[in-house]
C-alpha positions as CSV (number, residue, x, y, z in Angstrom):
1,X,0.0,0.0,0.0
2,X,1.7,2.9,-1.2
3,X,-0.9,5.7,0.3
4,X,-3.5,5.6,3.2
5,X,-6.9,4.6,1.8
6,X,-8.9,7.9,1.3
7,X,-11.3,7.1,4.0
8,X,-8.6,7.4,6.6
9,X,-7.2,10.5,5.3
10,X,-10.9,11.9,5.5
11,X,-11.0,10.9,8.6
12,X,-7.7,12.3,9.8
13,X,-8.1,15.6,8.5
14,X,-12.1,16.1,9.5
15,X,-10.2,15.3,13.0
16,X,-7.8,17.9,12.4
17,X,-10.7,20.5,11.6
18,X,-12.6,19.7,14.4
19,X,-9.4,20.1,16.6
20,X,-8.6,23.5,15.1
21,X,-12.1,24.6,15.2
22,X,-12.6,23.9,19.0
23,X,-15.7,21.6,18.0
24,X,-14.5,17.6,19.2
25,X,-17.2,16.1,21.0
26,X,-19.4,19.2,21.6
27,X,-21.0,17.1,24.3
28,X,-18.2,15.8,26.3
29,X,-15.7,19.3,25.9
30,X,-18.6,21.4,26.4
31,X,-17.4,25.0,28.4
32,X,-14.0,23.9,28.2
33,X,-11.5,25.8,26.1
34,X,-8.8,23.5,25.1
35,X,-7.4,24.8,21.8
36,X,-5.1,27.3,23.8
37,X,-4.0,24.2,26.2
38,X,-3.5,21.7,23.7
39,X,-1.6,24.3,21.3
40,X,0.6,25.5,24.7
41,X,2.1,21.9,24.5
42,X,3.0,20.0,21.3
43,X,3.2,17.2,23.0
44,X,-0.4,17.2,24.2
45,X,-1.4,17.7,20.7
46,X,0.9,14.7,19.7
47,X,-1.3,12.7,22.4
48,X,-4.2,13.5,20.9
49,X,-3.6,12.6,17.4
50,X,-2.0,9.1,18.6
51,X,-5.1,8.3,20.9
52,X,-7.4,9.1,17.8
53,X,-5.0,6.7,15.2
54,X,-4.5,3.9,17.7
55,X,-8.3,3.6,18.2
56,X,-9.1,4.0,14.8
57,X,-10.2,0.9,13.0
58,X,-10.8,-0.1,9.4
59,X,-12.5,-2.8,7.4
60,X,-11.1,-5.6,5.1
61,X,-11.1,-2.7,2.7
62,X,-9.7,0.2,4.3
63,X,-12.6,1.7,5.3
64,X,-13.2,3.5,8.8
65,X,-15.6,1.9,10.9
66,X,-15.0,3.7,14.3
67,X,-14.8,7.4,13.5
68,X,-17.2,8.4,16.7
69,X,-15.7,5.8,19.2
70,X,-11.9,7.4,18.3
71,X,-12.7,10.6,18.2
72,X,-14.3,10.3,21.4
73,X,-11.4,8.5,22.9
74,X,-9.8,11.4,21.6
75,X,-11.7,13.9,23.7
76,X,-12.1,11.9,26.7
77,X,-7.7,12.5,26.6
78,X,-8.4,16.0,26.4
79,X,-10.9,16.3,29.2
80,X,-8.5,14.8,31.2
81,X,-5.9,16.9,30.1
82,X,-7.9,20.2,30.7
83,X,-10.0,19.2,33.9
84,X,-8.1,17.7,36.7
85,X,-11.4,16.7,38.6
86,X,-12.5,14.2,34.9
87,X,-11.8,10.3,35.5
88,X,-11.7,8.5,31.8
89,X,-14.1,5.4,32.1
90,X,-12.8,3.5,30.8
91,X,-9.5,4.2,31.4
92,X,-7.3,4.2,29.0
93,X,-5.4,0.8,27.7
94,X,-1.3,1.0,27.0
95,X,-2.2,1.1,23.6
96,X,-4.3,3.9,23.4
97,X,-2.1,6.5,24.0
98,X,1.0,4.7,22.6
99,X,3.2,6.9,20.5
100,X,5.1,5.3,17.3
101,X,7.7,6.2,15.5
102,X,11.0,8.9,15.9
């Protein structure tokens, strides 16, 4: 496979949009202003990216099939980042938040 399939790419950069737009998980992140915290820290941004990639799962033909459970995954990191008093149920697993690569 030479490229991502294009439904991962989508998915990735309607992620990115929604992280740049301060609108993830309206419900979850409601009152809570994390573009200026997340963009403070690149590595908290990092985290958030590699919580949303590990969780996100494709079919036999590269199709997403868990946009909504890994971007909420996502924001559930980011609650907890921004709110000291939020508990992630569940918590996260090892490889949720694992980073790859350099």
């Amino acid at each position: 496979m030479e490229h991502l399939p294009a439904d991962v790419r989508a998915a990735i950069r309607l992620f990115a949009f929604y992280i740049a737009n301060g609108t993830v998980d309206l419900d979850l992140l409601d009152g809570i202003d994390y573009k200026p915290q997340l963009m403070a820290s690149g590595s908290a941004l990092e985290m958030v990216f590699a919580v949303f990639t590990n969780v996100l799962q494709l079919d036999e033909v590269g199709e997403v099939v868990n946009e909504g459970d890994a971007q909420y995954r996502a924001a559930q990191w980011i609650r907890g980042y921004c709110d000291p008093d939020y508990r992630v149920d569940p918590p996260f697993e090892t490889w949720e938040t694992e980073l790859h690569g350099p």
